[in-house]
C-alpha positions as protocol buffer text, in pm:
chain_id: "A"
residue {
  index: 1
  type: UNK
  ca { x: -4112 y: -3401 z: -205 }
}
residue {
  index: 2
  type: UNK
  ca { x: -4016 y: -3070 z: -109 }
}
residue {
  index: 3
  type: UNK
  ca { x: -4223 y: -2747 z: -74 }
}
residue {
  index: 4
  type: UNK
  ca { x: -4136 y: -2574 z: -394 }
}
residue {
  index: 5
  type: UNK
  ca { x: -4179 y: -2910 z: -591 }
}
residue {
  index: 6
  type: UNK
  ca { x: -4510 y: -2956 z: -451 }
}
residue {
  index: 7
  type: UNK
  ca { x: -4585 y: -2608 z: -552 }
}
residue {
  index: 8
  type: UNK
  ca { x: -4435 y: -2662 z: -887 }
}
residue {
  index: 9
  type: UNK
  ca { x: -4633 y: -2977 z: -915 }
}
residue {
  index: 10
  type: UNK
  ca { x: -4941 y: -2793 z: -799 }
}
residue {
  index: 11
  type: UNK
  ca { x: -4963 y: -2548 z: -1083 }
}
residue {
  index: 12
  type: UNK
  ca { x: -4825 y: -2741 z: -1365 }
}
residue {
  index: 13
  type: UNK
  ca { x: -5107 y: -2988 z: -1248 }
}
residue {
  index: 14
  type: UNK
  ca { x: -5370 y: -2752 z: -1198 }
}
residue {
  index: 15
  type: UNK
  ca { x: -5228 y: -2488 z: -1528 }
}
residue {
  index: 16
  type: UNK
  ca { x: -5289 y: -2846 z: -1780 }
}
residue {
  index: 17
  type: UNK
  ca { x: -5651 y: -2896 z: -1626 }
}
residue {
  index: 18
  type: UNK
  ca { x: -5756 y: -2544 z: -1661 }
}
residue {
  index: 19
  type: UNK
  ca { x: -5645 y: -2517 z: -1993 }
}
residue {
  index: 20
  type: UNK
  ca { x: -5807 y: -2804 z: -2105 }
}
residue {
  index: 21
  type: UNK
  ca { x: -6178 y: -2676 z: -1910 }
}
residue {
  index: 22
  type: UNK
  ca { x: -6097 y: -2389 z: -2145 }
}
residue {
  index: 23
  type: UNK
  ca { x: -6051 y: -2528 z: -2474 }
}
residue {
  index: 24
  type: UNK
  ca { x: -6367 y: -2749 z: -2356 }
}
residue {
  index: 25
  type: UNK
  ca { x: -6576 y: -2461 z: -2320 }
}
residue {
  index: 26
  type: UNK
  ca { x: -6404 y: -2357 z: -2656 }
}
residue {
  index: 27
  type: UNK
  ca { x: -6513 y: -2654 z: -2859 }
}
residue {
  index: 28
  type: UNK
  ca { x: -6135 y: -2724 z: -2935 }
}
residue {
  index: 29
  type: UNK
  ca { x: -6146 y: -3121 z: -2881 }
}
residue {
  index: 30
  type: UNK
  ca { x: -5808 y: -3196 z: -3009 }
}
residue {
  index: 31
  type: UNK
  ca { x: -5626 y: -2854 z: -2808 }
}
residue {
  index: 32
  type: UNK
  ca { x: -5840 y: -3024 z: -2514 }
}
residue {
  index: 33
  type: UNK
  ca { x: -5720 y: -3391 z: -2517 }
}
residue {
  index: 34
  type: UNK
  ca { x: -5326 y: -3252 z: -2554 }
}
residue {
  index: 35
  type: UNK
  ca { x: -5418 y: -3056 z: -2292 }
}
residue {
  index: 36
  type: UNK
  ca { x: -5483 y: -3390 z: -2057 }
}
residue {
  index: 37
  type: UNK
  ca { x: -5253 y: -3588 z: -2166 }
}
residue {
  index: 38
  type: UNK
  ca { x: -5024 y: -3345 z: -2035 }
}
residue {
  index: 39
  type: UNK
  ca { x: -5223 y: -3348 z: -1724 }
}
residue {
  index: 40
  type: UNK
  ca { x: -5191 y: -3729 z: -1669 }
}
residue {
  index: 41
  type: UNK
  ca { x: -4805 y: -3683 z: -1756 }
}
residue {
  index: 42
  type: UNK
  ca { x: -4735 y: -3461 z: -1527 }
}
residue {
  index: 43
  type: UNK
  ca { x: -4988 y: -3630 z: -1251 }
}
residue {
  index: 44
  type: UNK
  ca { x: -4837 y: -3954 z: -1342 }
}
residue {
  index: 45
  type: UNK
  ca { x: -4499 y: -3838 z: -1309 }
}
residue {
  index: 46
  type: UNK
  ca { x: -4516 y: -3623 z: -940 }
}
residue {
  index: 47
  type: UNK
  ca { x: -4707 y: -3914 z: -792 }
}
residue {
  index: 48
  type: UNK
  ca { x: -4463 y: -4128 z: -843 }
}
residue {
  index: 49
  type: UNK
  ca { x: -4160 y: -3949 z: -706 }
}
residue {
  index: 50
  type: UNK
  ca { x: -4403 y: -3901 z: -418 }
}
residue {
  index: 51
  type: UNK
  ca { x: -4432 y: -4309 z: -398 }
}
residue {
  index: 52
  type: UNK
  ca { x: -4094 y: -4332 z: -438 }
}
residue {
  index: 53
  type: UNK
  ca { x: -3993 y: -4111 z: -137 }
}
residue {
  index: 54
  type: UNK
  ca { x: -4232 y: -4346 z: 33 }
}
residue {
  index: 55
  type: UNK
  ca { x: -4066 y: -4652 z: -65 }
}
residue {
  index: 56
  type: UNK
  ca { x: -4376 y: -4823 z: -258 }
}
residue {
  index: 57
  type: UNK
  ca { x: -4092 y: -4902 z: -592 }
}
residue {
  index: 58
  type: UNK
  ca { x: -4301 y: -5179 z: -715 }
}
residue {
  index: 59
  type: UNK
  ca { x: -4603 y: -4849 z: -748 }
}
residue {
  index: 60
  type: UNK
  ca { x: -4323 y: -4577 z: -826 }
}
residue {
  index: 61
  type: UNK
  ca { x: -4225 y: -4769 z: -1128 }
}
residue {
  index: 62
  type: UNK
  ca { x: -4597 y: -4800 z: -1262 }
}
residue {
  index: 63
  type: UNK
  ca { x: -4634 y: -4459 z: -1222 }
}
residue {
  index: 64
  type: UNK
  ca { x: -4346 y: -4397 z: -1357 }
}
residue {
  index: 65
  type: UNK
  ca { x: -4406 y: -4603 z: -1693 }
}
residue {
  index: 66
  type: UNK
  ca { x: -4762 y: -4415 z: -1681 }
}
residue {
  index: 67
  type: UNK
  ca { x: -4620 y: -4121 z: -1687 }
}
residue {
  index: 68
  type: UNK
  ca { x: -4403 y: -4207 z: -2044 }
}
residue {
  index: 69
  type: UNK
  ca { x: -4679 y: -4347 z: -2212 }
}
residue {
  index: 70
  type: UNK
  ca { x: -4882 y: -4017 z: -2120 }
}
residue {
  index: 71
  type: UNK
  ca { x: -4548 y: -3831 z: -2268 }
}
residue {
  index: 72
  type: UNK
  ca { x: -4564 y: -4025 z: -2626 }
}
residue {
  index: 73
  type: UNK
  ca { x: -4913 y: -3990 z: -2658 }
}
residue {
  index: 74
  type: UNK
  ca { x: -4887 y: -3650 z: -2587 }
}
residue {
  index: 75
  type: UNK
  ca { x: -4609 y: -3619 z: -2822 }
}
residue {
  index: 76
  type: UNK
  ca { x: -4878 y: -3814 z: -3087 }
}
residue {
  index: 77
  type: UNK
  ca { x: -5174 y: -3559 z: -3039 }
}
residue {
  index: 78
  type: UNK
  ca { x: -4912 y: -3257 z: -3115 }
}
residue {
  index: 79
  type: UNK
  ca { x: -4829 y: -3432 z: -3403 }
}
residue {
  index: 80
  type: UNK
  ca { x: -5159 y: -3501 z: -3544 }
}
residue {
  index: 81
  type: UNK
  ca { x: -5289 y: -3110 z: -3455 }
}
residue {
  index: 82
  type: UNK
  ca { x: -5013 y: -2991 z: -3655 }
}
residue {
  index: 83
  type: UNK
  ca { x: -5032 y: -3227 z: -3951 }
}
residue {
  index: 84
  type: UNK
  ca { x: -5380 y: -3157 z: -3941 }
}
């Protein structure tokens, strides 16, 4: 991974965890939980390019599928907190 991915990484990571601590301390349980299931997207996703650099496939593509499933249910949450 190169520098400005790992800094991209690094505050996409960091931004999701933050905001959900905020909407925590809010009270906002459904703003929270989209909040980390962006989190583990994103932290699902980066670690497994890292793996992949690394040459751990079997891991990469675990991470990888990880990383949709965080996506969809991400995608899910949104849905319900706009439905309502």
């Amino acid at each position: 991974m190169k520098k400005y991915e790992r800094a991209i990484s690094l505050v996409l990571v960091a931004g999701a965890s933050l905001t959900a601590l905020f909407f925590i301390v809010k009270q906002n349980m459904e703003a929270a939980i989209l909040a980390m299931t962006i989190m583990f997207t994103f932290t699902n996703f980066f670690r497994s390019r890292t793996f992949k650099e690394k040459g751990h496939d079997k891991e990469a593509k675990w991470m990888q599928k990880m990383s949709m499933i965080f996506a969809v249910l991400s995608i899910i949450v949104l849905f319900i907190i706009v439905t309502g």
